[in-house]
N, C-alpha and C positions, 0 to 999 in steps of 0.2 A: 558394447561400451562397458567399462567398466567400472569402478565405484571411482573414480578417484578423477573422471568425466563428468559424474552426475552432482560429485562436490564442486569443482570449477565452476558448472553452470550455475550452480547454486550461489555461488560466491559471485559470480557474475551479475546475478539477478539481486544480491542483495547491494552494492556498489552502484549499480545502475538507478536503482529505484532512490538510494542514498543523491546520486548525483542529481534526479527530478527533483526533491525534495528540496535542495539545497538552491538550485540555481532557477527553479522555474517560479514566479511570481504568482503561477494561476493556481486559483483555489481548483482546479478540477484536475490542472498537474500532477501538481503534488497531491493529491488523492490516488492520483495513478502511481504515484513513485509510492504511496503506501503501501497498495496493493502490490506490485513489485518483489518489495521488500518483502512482504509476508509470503509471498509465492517462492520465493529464493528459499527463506528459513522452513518454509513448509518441506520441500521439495530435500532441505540436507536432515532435517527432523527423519524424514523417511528412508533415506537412505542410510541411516545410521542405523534404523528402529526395526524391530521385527511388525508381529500382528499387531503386539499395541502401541504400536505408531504411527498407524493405517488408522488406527480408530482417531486416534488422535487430529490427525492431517485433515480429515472430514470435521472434525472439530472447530480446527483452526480455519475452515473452507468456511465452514460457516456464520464464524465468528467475523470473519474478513468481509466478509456478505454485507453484515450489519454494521461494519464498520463506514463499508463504502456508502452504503445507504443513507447512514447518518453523512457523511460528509458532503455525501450531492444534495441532500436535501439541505444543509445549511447554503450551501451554495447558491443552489435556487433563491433563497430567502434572501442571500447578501444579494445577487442582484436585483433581486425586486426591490429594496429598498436604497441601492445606489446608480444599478446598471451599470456596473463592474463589477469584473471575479478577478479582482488582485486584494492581495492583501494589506494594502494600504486604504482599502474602502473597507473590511472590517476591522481595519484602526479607530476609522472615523466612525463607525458605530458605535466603539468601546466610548469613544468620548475622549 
């Protein structure tokens, strides 16, 4: 496979996670279209990059980590306090 395969996918994967993002209502969805998206830019980040951006991508892994983490634990918390993971129940939280 060659480099201009590993962009596509890349491109692929950021469009797709773009499309969770956009059209899926659930807080856990769109936590996934996040992750997604960051796997997509990870993945063209490296293929463009030599050793330092190998170091980099592990960066990014693990940035993306504590992203998701934060986002399922807010989730959790929205349904404990509504018993829905849509985003119209932390509307009704904002007030």
């Amino acid at each position: 496979m060659g480099i201009e395969m590993y962009l596509a996918f890349a491109v692929v994967f950021l469009f797709l996670g773009l499309y969770c993002i956009l059209t899926k209502k659930s807080i856990i969805k769109s936590a996934i279209g996040i992750s997604i998206m960051v796997k997509g830019g990870s993945l063209s980040f490296l293929v463009a990059g030599g050793a330092t951006a190998q170091v980099a991508v592990v960066l990014i892994i693990v940035i993306d980590a504590i992203i998701a983490a934060v986002l399922l634990s807010m989730a959790v918390n929205v349904y404990k306090h509504t018993g829905r993971l849509d985003f119209e129940a932390l509307k009704r939280l904002w007030g």
